[in-house]
C-alpha positions as CSV (number, residue, x, y, z in Angstrom):
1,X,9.6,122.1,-92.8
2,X,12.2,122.8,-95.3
3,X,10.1,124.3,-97.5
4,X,8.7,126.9,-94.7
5,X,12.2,127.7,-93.8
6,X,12.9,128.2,-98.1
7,X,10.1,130.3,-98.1
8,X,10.8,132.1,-94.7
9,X,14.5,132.7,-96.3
10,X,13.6,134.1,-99.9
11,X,10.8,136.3,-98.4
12,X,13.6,137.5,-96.0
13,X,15.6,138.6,-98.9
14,X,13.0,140.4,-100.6
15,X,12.3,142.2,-97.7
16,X,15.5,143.1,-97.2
17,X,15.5,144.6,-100.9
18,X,12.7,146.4,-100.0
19,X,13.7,148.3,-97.0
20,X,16.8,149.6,-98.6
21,X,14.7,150.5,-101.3
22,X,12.5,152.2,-98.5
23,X,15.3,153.8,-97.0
24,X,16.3,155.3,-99.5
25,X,13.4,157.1,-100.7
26,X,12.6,158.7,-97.3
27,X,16.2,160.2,-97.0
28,X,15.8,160.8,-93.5
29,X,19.5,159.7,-92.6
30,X,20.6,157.4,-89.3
31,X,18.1,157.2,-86.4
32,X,21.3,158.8,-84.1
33,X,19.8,162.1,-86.5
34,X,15.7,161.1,-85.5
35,X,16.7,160.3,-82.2
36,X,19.3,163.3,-81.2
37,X,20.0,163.3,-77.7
38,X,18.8,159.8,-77.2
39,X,20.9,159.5,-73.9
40,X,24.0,160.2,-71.8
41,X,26.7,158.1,-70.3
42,X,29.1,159.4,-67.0
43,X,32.2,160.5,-68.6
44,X,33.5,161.8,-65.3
45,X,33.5,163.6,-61.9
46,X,34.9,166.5,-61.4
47,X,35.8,170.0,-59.3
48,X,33.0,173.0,-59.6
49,X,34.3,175.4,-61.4
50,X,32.3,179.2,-62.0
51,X,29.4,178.6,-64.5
52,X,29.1,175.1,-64.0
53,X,25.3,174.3,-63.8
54,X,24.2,173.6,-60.5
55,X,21.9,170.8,-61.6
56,X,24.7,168.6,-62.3
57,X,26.2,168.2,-58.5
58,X,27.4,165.4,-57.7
59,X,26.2,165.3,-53.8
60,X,27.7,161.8,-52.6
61,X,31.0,163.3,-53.7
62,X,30.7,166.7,-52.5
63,X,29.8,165.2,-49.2
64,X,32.5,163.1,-49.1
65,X,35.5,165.8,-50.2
66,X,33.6,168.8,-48.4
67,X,33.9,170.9,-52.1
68,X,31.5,171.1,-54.7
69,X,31.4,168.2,-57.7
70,X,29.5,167.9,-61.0
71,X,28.8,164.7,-63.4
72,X,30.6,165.6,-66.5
73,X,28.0,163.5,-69.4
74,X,28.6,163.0,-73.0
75,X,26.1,161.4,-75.9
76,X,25.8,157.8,-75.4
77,X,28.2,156.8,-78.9
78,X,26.0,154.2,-79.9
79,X,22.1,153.5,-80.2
80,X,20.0,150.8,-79.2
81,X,16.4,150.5,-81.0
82,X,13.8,147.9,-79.5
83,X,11.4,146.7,-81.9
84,X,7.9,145.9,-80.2
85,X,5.8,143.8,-82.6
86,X,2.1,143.1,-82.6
87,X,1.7,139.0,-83.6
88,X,-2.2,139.0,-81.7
89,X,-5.4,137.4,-84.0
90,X,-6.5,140.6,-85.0
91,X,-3.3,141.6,-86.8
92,X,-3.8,138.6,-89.3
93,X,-6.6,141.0,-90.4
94,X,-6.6,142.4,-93.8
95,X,-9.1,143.3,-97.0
96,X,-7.0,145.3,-98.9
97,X,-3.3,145.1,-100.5
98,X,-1.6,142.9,-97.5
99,X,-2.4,142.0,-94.3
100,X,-1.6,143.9,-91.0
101,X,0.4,141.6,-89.8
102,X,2.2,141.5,-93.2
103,X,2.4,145.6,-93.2
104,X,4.0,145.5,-89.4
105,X,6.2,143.1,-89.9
106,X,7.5,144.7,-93.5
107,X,7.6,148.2,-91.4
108,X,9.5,146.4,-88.5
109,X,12.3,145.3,-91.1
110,X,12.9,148.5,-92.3
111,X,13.3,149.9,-88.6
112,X,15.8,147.2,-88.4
113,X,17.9,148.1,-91.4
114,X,17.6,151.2,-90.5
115,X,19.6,150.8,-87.8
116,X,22.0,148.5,-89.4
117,X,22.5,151.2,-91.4
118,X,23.8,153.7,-88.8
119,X,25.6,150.3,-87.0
120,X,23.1,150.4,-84.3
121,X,22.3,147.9,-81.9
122,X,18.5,146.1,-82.9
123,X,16.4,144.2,-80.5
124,X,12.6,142.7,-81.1
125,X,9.9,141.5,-78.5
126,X,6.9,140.1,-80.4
127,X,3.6,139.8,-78.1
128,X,-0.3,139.3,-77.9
129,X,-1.2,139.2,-74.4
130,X,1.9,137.9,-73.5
131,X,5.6,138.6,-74.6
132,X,5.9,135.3,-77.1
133,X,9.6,135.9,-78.4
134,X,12.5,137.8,-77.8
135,X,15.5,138.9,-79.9
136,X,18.1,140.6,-77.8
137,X,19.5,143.3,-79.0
138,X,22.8,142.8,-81.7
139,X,24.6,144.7,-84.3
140,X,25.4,143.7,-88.1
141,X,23.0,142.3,-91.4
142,X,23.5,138.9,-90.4
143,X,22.0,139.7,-86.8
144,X,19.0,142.1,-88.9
145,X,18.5,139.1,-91.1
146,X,18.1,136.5,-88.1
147,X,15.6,139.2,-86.5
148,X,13.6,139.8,-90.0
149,X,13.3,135.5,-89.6
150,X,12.2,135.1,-86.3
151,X,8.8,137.9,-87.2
152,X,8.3,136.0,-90.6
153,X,8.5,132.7,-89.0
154,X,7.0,133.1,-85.4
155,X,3.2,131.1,-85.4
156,X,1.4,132.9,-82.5
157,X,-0.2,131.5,-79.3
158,X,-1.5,134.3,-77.5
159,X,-5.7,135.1,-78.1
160,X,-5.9,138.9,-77.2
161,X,-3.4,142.0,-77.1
162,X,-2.1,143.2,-74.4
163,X,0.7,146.4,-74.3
164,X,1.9,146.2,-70.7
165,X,3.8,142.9,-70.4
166,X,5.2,144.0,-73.7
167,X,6.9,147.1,-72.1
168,X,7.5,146.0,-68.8
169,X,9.8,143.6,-70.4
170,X,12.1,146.4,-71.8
171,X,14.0,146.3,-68.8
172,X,15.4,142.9,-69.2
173,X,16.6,143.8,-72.8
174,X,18.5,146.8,-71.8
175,X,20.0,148.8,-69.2
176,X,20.4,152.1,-71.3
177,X,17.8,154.5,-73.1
178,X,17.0,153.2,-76.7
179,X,14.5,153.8,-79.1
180,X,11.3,152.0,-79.1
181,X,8.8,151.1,-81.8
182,X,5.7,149.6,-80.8
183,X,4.4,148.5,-83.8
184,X,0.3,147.0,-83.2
185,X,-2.9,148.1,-84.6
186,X,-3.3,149.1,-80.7
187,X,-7.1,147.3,-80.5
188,X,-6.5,146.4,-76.4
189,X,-10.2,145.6,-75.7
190,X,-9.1,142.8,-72.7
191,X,-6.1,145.3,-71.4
192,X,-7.5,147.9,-68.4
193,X,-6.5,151.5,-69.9
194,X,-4.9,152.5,-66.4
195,X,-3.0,149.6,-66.3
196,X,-1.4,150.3,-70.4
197,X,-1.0,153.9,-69.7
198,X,1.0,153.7,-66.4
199,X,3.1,151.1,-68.6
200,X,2.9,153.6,-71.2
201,X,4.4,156.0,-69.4
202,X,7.1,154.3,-67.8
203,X,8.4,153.4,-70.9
204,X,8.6,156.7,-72.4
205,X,10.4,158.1,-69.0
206,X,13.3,156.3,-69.4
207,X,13.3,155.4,-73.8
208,X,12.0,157.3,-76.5
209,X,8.8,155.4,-77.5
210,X,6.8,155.7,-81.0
211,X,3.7,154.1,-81.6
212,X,2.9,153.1,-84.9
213,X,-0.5,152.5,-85.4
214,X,-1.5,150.0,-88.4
215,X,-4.9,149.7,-89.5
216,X,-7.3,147.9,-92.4
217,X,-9.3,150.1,-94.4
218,X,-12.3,148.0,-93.0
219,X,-11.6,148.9,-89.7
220,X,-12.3,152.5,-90.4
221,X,-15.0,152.6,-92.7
222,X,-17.4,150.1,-94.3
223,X,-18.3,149.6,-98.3
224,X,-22.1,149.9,-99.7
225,X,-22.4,145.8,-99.9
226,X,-25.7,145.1,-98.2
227,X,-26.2,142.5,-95.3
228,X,-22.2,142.3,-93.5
229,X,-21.3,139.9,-91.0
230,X,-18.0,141.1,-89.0
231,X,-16.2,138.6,-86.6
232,X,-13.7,140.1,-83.9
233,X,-10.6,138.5,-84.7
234,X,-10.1,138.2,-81.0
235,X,-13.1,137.6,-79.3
236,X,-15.0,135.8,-81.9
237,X,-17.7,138.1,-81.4
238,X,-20.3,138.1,-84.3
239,X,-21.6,141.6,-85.4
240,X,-24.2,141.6,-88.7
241,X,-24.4,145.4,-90.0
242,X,-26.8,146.6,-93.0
243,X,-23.8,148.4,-94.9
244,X,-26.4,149.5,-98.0
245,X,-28.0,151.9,-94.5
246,X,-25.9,155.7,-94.5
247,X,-26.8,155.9,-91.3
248,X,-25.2,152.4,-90.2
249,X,-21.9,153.4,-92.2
250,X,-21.7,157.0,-91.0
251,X,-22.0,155.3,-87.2
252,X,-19.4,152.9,-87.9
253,X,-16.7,155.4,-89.0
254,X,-17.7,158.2,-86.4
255,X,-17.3,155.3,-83.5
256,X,-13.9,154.7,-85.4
257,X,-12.5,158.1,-85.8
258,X,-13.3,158.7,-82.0
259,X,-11.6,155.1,-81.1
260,X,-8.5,156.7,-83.2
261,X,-9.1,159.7,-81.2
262,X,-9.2,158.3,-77.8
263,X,-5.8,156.0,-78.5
264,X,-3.2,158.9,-80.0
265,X,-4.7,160.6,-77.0
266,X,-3.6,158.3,-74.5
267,X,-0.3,158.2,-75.8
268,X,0.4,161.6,-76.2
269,X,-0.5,162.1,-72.3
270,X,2.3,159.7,-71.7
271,X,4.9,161.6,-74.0
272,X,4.7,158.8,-77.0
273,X,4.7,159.8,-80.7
274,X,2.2,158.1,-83.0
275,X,2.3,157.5,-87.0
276,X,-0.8,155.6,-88.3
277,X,-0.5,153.5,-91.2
278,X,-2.8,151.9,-93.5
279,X,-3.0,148.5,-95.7
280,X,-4.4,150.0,-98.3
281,X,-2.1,153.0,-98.8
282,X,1.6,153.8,-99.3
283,X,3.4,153.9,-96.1
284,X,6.9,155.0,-96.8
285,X,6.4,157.9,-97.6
286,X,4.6,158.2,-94.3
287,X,7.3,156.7,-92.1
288,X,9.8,159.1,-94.4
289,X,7.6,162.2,-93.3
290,X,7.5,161.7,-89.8
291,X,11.2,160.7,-89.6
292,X,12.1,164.1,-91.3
293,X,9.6,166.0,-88.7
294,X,11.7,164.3,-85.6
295,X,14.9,165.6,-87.3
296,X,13.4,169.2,-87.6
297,X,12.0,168.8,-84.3
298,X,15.6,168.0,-82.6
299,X,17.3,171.1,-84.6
């Protein structure tokens, strides 16, 4: 036990080193820059006055004083950024560099320092097919550092992945609109696709919600080795493939570009951006480009 927790403590730390290090290099500033217009708190109630947009009534208190009222808003002064991490079977899954699970979770800490950096509020939900831990949301390094623990440490119980009970639990953790990251490799096969979009989309109407998609090499396309036997890390299913056949291999990857296809087109109908990152390939300068786009994007 003490030896986990050592371990758990020094790999903390080097994570830690290596977001900042990832920060830095992808120069994309504080997420209240990524996230402009994140959300807006009553500052007060006031008369109508000429140009006043009409949109902005307040109708309980014009009926009440018999003259026109508007809501008076400002920029919510702080931001709170949920982290939504994948711990299911089949994130345990890697062939190349690190695992997924290994890749979410270093991605997840450098959400997290991110918003330390900009003294931002950080929460985590970790889930399969069930939420399995909860980190409200908290402000400072020691907080970050407790979070960056808890996903290092977590063993996981849950046998499939399932999005929805992760999302519907967003409301517990906070009242306000935050920034959400789910981070999964998004394989669902036991969750009914109506079901995850409508949770989908509830989520993004009232946060900001990005998917980021991590996925194995394997997953996408196979090598030349011959005879392959491939076990669903989730079902247990057994699948042997002739990998030396073009034909087999060009099937394989077709059926995977299409499942890519089919997912980032789901959550674009319900108003969620998507990055996709790989175990085999650099991802911060992936996570830096997409950051920079949002900025752009909120000019």
């Amino acid at each position: 036990m003490a030896a986990d927790l050592d371990r758990t403590l020094r790999d903390a730390r080097q994570i830690e080193l290596r977001a900042l290090r990832a920060l830095d290099s992808t120069r994309s500033g504080h997420f209240r820059s990524v996230f402009l217009g994140h959300g807006m708190e009553l500052e007060q109630v006031r008369e109508y006055v000429p140009g006043d947009d009409v949109r902005h009534i307040d109708w309980n208190a014009t009926a009440r004083s018999g003259r026109p009222f508007v809501k008076v808003h400002v920029e919510e002064r702080d931001l709170t950024v949920l982290l939504v991490l994948d711990v299911s079977p089949s994130s345990a899954f890697g062939t190349v560099g690190s695992t997924k699970r290994e890749r979410m979770a270093e991605l997840a800490a450098v959400l997290a320092f991110a918003a330390l950096r900009g003294d931002d509020r950080v929460g985590l939900v970790l889930f399969s097919d069930h939420v399995e831990a909860v980190v409200p949301p908290g402000r400072g390094r020691a907080h970050v550092l407790s979070l960056v623990r808890r996903i290092l440490a977590h063993e996981p119980t849950g046998r499939s992945t399932r999005i929805a009970p992760a999302l519907e639990h967003l409301r517990a953790l906070t009242p306000r609109r935050a920034a959400v990251f789910l981070v999964s490799d998004l394989f669902t096969p036991d969750e009914d696709p109506a079901v995850q979009e409508r949770a989908l989309r509830v989520a993004a109407l009232k946060h900001e919600v990005v998917a980021v998609r991590c996925t194995d090499a394997l997953e996408e396309a196979l090598p030349d080795v011959g005879w392959l036997v491939v076990e669903d890390a989730e079902t247990g299913e057994l699948v042997e493939l002739d990998t030396s056949s073009t034909a087999v291999r060009e099937r394989y990857a077709a059926e995977a570009d299409a499942h890519h296809a089919e997912i980032v087109s789901r959550l674009r109908r319900c108003d969620v951006d998507v990055l996709h990152v790989r175990t085999d390939r650099p991802w911060v300068p992936a996570l830096g480009a997409f950051l920079s786009h949002r900025v752009r994007r909120n000019r």
